[in-house]
DRENZA-773701 format. One record per residue: residue in three letters; residue number from 0; y, z, x of N, C-alpha, C in turn. Coordinates in steps of 0.001 Angstrom, whole numbers, m for minus. Each point is the difference from the previous one (the first is absolute). Layout:
N
+-----+-----+---------+---------+---------+---------+---------+---------+---------+---------+---------+
|  aa |   i |     npy |     npz |     npx |    capy |    capz |    capx |     cpy |     cpz |     cpx |
+-----+-----+---------+---------+---------+---------+---------+---------+---------+---------+---------+
| ALA | NUM |       Y |       Z |       X |       Y |       Z |       X |       Y |       Z |       X |
...
+-----+-----+---------+---------+---------+---------+---------+---------+---------+---------+---------+
***
This chain:
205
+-----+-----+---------+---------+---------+---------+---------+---------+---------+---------+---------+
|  aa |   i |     npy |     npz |     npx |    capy |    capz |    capx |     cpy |     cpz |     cpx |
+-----+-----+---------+---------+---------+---------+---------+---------+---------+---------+---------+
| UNK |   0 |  m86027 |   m6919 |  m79831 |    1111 |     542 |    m782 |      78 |    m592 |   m1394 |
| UNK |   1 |    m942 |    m447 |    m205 |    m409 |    m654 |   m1540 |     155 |     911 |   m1111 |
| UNK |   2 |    m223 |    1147 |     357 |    m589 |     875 |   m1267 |     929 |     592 |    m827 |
| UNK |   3 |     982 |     645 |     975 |    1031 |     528 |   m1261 |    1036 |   m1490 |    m542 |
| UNK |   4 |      21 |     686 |   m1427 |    1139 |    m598 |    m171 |    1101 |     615 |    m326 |
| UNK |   5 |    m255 |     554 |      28 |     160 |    m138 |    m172 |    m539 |    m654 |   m1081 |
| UNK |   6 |   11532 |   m8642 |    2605 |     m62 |    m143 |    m775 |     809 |    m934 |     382 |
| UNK |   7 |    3688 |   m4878 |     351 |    1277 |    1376 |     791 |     965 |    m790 |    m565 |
| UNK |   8 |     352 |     817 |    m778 |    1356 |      m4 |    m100 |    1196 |      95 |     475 |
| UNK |   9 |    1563 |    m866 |    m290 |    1154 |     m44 |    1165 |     654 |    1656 |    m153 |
| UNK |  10 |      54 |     918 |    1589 |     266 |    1192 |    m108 |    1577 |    m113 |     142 |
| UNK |  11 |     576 |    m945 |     287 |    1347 |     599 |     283 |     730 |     439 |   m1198 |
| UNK |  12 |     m45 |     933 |   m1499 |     330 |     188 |    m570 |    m212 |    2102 |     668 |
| UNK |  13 |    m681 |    m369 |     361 |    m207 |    1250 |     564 |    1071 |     779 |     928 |
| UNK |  14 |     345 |    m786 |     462 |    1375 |     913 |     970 |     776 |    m166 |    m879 |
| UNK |  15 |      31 |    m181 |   m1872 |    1570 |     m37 |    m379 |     402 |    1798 |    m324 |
| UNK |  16 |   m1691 |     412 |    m944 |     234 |     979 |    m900 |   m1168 |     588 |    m595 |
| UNK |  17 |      68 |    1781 |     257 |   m1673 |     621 |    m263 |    m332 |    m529 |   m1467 |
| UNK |  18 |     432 |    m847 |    m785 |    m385 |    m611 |   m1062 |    m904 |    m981 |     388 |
| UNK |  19 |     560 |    m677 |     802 |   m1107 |   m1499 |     209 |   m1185 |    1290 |    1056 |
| UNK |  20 |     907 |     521 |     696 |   m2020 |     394 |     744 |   m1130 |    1150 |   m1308 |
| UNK |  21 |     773 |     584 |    m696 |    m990 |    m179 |   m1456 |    m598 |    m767 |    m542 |
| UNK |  22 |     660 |   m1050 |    m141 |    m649 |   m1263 |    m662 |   m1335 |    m378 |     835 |
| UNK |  23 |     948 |     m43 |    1229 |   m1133 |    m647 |     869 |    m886 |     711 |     162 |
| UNK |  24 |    m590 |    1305 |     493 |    m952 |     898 |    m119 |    m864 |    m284 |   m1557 |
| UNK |  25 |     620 |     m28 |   m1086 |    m827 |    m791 |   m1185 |    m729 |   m1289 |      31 |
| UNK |  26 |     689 |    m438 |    1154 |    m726 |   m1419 |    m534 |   m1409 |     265 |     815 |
| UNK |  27 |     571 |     578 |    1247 |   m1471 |     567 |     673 |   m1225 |     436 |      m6 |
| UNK |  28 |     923 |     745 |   m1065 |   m1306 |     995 |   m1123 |    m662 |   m1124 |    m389 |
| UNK |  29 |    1137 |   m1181 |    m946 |    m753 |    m706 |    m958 |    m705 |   m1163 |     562 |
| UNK |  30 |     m55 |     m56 |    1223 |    m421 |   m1251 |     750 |   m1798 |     634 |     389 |
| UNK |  31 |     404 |    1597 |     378 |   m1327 |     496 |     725 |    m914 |     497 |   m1626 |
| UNK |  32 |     572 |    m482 |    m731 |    m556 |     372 |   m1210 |   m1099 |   m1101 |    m453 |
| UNK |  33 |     860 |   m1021 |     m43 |    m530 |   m1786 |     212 |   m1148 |     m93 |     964 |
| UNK |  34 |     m50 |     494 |    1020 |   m1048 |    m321 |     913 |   m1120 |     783 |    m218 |
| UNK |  35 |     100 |    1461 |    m813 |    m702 |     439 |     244 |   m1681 |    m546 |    m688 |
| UNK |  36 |     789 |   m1039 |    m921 |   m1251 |    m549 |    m723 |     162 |   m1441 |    m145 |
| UNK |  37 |     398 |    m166 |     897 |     377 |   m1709 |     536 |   m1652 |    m635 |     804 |
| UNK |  38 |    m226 |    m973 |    m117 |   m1571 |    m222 |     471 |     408 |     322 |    1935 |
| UNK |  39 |   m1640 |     105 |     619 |     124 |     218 |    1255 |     436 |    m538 |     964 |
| UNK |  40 |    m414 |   m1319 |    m511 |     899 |   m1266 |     984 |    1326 |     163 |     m46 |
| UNK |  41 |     968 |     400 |    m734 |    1613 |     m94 |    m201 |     492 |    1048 |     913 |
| UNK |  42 |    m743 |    1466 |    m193 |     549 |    1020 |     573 |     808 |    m141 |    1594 |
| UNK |  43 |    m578 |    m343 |     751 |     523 |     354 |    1489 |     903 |    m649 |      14 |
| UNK |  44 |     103 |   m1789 |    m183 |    1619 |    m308 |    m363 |     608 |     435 |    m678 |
| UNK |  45 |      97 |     978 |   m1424 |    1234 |     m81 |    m439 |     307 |    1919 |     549 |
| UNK |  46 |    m645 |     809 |     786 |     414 |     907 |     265 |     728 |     135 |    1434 |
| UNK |  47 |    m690 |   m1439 |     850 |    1072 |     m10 |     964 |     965 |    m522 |      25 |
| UNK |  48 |     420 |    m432 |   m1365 |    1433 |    m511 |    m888 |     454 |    1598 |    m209 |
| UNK |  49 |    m735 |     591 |    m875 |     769 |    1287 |    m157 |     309 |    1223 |     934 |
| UNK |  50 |    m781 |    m392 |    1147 |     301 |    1083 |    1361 |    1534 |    m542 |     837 |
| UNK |  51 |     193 |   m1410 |    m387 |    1131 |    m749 |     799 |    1115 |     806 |   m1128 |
| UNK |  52 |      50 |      15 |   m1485 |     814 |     492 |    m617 |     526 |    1417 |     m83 |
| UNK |  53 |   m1354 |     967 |     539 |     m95 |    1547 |     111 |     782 |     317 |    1312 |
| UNK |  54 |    m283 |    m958 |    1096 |     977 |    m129 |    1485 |    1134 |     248 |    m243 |
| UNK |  55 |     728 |    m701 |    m703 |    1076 |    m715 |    m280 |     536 |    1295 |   m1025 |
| UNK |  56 |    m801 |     517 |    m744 |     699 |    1436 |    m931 |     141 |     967 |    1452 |
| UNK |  57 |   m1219 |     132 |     844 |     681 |    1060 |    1008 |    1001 |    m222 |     932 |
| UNK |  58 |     181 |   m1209 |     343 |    1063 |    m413 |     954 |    1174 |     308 |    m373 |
| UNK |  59 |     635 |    m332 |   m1431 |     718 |     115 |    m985 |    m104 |    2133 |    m370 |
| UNK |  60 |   m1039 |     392 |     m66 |      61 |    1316 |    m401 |    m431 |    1127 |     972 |
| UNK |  61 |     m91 |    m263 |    1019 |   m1021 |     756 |     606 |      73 |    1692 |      92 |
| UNK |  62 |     604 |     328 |    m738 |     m86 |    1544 |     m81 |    m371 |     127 |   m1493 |
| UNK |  63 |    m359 |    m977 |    m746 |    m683 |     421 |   m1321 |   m1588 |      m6 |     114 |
| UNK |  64 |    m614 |     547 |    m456 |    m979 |     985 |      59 |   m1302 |   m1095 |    m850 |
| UNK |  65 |     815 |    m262 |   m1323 |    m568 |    m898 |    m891 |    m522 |   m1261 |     783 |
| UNK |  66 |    1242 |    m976 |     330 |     m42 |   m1121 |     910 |   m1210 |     258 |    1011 |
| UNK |  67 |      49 |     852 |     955 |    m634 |     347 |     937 |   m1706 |      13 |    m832 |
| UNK |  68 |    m361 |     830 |   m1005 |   m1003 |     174 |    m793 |    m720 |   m1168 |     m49 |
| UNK |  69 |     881 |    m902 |   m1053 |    m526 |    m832 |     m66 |    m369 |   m1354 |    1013 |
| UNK |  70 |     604 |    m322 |     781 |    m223 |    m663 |     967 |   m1693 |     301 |     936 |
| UNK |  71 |     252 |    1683 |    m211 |   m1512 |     m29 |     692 |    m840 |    m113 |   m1030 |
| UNK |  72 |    m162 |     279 |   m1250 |    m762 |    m305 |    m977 |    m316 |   m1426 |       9 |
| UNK |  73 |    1049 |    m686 |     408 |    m336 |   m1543 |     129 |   m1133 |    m288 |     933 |
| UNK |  74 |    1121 |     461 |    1269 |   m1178 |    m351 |    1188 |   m1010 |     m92 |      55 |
| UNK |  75 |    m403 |    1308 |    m767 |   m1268 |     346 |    m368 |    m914 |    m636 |    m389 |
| UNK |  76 |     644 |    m479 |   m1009 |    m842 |    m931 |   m1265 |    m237 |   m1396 |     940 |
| UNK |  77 |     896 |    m289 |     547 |     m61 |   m1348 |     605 |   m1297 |      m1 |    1375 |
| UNK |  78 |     194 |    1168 |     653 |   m1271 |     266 |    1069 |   m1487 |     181 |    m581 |
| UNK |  79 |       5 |     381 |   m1509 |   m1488 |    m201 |    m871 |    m261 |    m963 |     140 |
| UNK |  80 |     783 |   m1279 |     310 |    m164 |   m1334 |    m250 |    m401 |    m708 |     758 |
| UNK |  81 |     824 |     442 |    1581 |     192 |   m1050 |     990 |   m1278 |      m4 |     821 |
| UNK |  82 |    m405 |    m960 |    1470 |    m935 |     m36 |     563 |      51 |    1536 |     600 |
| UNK |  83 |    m666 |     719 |     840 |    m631 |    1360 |     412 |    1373 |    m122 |     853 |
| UNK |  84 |     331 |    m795 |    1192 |     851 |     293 |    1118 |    1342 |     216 |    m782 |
| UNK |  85 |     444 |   m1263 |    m814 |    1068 |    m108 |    m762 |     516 |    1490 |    m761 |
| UNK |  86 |   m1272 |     447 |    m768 |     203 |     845 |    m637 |     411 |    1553 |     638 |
| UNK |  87 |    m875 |     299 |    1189 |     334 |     755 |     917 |    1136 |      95 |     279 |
| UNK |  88 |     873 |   m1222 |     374 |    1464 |    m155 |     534 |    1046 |     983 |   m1386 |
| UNK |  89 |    m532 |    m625 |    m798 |     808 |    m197 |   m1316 |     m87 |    1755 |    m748 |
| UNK |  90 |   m1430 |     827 |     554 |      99 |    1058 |   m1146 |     418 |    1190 |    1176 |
| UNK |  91 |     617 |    m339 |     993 |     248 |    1025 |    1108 |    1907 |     m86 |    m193 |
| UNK |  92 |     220 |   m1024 |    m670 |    1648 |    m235 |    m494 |      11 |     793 |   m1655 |
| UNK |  93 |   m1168 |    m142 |    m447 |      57 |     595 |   m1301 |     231 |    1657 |     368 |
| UNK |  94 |    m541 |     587 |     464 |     161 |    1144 |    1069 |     974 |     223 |     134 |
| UNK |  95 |     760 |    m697 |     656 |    1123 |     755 |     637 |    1232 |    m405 |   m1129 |
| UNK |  96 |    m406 |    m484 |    m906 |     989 |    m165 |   m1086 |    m194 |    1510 |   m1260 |
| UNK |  97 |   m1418 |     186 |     m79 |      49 |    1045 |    m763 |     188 |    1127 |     693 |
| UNK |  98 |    m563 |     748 |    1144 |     723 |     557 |     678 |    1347 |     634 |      29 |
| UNK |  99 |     789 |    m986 |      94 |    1800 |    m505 |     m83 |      27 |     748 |   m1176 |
| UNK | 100 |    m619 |    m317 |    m962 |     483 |       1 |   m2370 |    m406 |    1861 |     398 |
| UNK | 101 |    m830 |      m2 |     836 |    m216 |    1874 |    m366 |     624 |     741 |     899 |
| UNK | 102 |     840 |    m502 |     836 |     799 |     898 |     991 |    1252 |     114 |   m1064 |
| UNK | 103 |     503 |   m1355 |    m535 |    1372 |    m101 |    m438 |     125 |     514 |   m1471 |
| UNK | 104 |   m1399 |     204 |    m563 |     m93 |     638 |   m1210 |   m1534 |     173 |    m649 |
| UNK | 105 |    m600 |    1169 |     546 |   m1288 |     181 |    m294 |    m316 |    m224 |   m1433 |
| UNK | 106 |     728 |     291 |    m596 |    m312 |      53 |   m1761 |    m101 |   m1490 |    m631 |
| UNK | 107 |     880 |    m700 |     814 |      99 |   m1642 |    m574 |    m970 |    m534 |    m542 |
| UNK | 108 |     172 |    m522 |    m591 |    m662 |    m706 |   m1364 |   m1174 |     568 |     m95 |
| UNK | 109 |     281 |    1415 |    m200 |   m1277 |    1125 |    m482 |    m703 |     m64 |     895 |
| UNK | 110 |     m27 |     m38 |    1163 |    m974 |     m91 |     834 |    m657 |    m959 |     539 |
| UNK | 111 |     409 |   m1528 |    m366 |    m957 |   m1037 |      81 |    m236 |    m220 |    1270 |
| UNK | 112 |     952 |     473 |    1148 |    m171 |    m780 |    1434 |    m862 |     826 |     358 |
| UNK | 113 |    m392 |    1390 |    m423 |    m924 |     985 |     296 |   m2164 |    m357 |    m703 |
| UNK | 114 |     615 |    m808 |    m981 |   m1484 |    m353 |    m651 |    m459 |   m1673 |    1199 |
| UNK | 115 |    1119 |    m680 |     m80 |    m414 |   m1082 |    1001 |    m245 |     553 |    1120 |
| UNK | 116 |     581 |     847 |     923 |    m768 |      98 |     971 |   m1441 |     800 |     205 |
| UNK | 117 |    m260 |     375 |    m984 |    m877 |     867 |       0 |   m1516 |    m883 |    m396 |
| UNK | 118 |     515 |   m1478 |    m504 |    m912 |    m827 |     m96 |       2 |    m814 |    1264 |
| UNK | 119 |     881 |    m299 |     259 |      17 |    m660 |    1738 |    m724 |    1090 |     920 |
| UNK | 120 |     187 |    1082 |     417 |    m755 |    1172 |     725 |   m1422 |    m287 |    m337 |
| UNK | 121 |    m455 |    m407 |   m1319 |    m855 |     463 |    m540 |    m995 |   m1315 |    1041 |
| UNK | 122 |     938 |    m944 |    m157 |   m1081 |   m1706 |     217 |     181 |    m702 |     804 |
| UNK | 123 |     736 |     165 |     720 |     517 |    m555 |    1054 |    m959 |     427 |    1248 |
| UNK | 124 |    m536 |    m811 |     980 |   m1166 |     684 |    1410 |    1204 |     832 |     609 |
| UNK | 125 |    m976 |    1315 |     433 |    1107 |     860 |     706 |     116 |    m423 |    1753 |
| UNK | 126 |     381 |     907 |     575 |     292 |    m717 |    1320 |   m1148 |    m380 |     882 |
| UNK | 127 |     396 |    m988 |    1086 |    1425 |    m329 |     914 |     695 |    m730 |   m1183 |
| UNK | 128 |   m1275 |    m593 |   m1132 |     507 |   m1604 |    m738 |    1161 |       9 |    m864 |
| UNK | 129 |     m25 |    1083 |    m475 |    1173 |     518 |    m867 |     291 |    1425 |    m375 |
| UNK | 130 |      83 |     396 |   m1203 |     592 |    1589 |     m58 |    m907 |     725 |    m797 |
| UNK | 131 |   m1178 |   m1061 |    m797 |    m825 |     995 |   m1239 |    m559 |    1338 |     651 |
| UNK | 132 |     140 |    1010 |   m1208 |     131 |    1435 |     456 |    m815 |     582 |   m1443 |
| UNK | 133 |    m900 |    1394 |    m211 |    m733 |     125 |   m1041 |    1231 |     998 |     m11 |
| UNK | 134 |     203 |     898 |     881 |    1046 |    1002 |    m128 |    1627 |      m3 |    m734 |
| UNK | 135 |     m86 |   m1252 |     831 |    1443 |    m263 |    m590 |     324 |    m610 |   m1166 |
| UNK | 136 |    m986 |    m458 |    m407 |    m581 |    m892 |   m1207 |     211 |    1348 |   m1037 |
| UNK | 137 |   m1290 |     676 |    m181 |     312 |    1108 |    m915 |    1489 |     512 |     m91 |
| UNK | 138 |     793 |     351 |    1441 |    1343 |     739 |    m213 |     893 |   m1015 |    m507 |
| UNK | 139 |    m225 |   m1430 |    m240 |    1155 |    m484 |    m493 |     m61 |     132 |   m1522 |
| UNK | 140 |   m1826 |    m174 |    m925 |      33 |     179 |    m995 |     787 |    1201 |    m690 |
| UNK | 141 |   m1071 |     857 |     789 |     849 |    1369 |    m311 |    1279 |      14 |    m253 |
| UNK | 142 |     966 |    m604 |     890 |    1629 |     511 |      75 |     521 |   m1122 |   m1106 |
| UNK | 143 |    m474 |    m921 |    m651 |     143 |    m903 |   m1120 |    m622 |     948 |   m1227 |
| UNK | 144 |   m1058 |     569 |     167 |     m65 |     924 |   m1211 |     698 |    1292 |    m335 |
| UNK | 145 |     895 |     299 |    1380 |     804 |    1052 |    m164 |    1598 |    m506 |    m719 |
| UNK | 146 |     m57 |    m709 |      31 |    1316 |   m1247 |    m148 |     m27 |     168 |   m1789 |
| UNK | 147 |   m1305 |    m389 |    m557 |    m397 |    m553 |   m1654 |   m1631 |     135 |      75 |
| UNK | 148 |     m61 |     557 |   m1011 |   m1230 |     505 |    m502 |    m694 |    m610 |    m964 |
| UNK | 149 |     855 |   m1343 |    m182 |    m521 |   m1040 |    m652 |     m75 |   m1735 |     594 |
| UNK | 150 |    m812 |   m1068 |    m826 |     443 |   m1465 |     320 |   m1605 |    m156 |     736 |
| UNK | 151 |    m172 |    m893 |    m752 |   m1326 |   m1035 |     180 |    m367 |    m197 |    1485 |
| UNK | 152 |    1176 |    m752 |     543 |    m336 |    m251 |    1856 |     m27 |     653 |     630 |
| UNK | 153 |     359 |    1935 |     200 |    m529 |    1075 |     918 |   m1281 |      22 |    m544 |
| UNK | 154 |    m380 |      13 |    m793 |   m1006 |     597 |    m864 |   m1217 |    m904 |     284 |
| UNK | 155 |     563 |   m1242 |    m152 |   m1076 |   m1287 |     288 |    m573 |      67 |    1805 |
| UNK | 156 |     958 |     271 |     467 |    m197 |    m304 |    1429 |    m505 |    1313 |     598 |
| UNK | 157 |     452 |     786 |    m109 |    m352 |    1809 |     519 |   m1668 |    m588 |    m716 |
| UNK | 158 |    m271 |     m27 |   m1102 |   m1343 |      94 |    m107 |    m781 |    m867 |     394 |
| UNK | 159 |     590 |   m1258 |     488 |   m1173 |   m1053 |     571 |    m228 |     410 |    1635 |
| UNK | 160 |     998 |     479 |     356 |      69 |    1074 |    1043 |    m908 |     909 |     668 |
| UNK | 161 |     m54 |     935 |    m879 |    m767 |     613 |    m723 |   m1512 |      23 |     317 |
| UNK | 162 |    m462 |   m1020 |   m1178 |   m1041 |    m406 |    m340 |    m407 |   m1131 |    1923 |
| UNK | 163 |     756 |     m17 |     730 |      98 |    m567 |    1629 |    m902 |     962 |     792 |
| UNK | 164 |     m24 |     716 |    m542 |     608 |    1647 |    1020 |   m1781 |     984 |    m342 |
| UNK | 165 |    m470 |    m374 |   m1384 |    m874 |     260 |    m898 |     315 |    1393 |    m372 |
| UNK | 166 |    1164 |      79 |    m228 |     601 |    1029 |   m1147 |    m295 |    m488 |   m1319 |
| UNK | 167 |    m978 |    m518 |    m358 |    m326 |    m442 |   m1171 |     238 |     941 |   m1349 |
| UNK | 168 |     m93 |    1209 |    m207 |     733 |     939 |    m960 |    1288 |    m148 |     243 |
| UNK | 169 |     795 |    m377 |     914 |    1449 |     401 |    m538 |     572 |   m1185 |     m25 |
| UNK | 170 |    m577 |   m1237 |     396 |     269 |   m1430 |    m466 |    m523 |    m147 |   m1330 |
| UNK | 171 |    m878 |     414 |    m294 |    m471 |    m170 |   m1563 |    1770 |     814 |   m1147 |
| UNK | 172 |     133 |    1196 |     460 |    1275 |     302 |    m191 |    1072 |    m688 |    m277 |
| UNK | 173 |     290 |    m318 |    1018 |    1075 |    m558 |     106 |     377 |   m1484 |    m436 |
| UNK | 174 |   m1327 |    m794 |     m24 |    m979 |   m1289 |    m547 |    1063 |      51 |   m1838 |
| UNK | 175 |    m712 |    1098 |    m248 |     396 |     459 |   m1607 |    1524 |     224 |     327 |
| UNK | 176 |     546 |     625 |     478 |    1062 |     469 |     m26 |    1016 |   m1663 |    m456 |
| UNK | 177 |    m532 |    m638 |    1031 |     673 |   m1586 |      m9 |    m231 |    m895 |    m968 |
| UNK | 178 |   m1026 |    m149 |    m979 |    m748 |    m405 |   m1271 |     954 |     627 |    m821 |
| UNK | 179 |     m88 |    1100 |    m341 |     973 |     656 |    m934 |    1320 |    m266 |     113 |
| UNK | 180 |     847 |    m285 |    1139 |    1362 |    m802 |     146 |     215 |   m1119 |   m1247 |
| UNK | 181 |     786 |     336 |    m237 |    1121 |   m2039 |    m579 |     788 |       4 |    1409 |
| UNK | 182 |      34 |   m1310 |      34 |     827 |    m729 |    1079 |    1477 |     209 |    m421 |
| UNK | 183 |     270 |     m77 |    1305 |    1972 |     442 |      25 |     871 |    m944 |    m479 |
| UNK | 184 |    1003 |     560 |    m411 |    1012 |   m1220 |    m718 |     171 |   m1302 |    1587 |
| UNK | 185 |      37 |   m1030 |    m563 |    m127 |    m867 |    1289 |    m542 |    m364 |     786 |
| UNK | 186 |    m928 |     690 |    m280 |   m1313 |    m197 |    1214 |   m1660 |     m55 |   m1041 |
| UNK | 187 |     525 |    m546 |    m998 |   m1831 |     190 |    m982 |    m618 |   m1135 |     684 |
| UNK | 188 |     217 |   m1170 |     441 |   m1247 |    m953 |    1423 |    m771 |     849 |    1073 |
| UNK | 189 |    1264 |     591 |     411 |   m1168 |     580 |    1250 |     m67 |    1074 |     m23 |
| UNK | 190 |     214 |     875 |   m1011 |    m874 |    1074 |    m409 |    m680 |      23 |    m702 |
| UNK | 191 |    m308 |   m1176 |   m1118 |   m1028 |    m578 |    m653 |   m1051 |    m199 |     765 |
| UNK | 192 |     298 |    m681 |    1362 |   m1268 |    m211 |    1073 |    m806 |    1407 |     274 |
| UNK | 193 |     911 |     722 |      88 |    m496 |     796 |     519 |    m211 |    1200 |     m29 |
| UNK | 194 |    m423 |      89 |   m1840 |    m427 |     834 |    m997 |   m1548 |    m902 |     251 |
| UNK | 195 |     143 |   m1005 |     277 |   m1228 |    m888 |    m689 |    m902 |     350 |    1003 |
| UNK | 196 |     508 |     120 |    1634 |    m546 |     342 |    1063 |    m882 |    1329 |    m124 |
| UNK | 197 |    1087 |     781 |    m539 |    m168 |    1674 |     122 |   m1280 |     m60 |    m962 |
| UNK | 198 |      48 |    m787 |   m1349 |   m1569 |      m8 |   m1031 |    m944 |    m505 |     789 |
| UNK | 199 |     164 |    m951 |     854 |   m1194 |    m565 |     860 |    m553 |    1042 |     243 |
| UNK | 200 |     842 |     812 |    1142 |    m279 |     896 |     958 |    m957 |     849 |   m1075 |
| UNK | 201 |     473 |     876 |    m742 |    m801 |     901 |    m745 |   m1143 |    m336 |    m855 |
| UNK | 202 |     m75 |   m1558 |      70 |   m1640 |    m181 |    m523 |    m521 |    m204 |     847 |
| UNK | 203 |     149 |       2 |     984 |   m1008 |     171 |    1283 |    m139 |    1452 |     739 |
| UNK | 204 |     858 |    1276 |    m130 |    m101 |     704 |     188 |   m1340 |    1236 |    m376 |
+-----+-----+---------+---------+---------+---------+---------+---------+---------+---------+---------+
***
């Protein structure tokens, strides 16, 4: 689970007022922003700092969609990291957190819980060991590109995907499609990564 790529702070400000769980969802951003180009050794501790903080937004929110989002986006990131068993444990919770973000609001944050899972489907061993799926993989991209028709990380990931699959013409596509992106307000780290990914990809294509 190496390949794609692809954040604790005190929460009790959180049960006062949807102001502080704004805030706090920012700092999230700005924490998973930090890691994304933080050296390799740092990563797995400070994201299972930020999965304890993403808990703690859903416990506090759990019918927000966002909260829910990001928490599995965490997970996520944090199971790239961890040993194989660990990680297993950890990206089957990422699951059922994004899951949750697209029942309670498919559109949420443009689609993102729809592009993460569609990279988890994508890499994850499929069964008994876990859930990776080629099928379901494609339908999650898809329903993230039905969402926004733009942004570096569908674009990055659908085509490394893609290029998995040896759809090599329409990863070359889509390769470009993600090159040609600027990174999103708030997120230029790890969509910086992964513009840089998407150029890899297409000089080898």
């Amino acid at each position: 689970m190496k390949k794609y790529v692809a954040w604790s702070f005190a929460v009790v400000a959180l049960l006062f007022s949807g102001m502080a769980f704004s805030a706090s969802i920012d700092d999230v951003r700005a924490e998973w922003e930090a890691v994304s180009v933080a050296p390799a050794g740092d990563k797995e501790a400070r994201l299972s700092k930020l999965a304890e903080t993403t808990e703690a937004l859903v416990s506090a929110n759990g019918n927000s969609a966002e909260a829910q989002t990001w928490h599995g986006i965490v997970l996520a990131g944090l199971a790239r990291e961890q040993s194989k068993l660990a990680g297993l444990r950890t990206i089957k919770k990422a699951r059922t957190a994004l899951e949750t973000a697209t029942k309670l609001d498919p559109n949420g944050l443009d689609g993102s819980a729809y592009v993460t899972l569609g990279a988890m489907y994508a890499q994850v061993p499929g069964r008994p060991i876990a859930f990776g799926n080629v099928k379901t993989a494609d339908e999650m991209f898809k329903k993230a590109l039905s969402v926004r028709t733009t942004g570096p990380d569908v674009y990055s990931y659908y085509a490394n995907f893609l290029a998995d699959q040896k759809r090599n013409e329409e990863a070359k596509q889509y390769a470009q499609k993600a090159v040609a992106e600027s990174p999103r307000a708030g997120r230029t780290n790890s969509d910086g990564v992964l513009i840089k990914e998407a150029q890899k990809l297409l000089d080898s294509l």
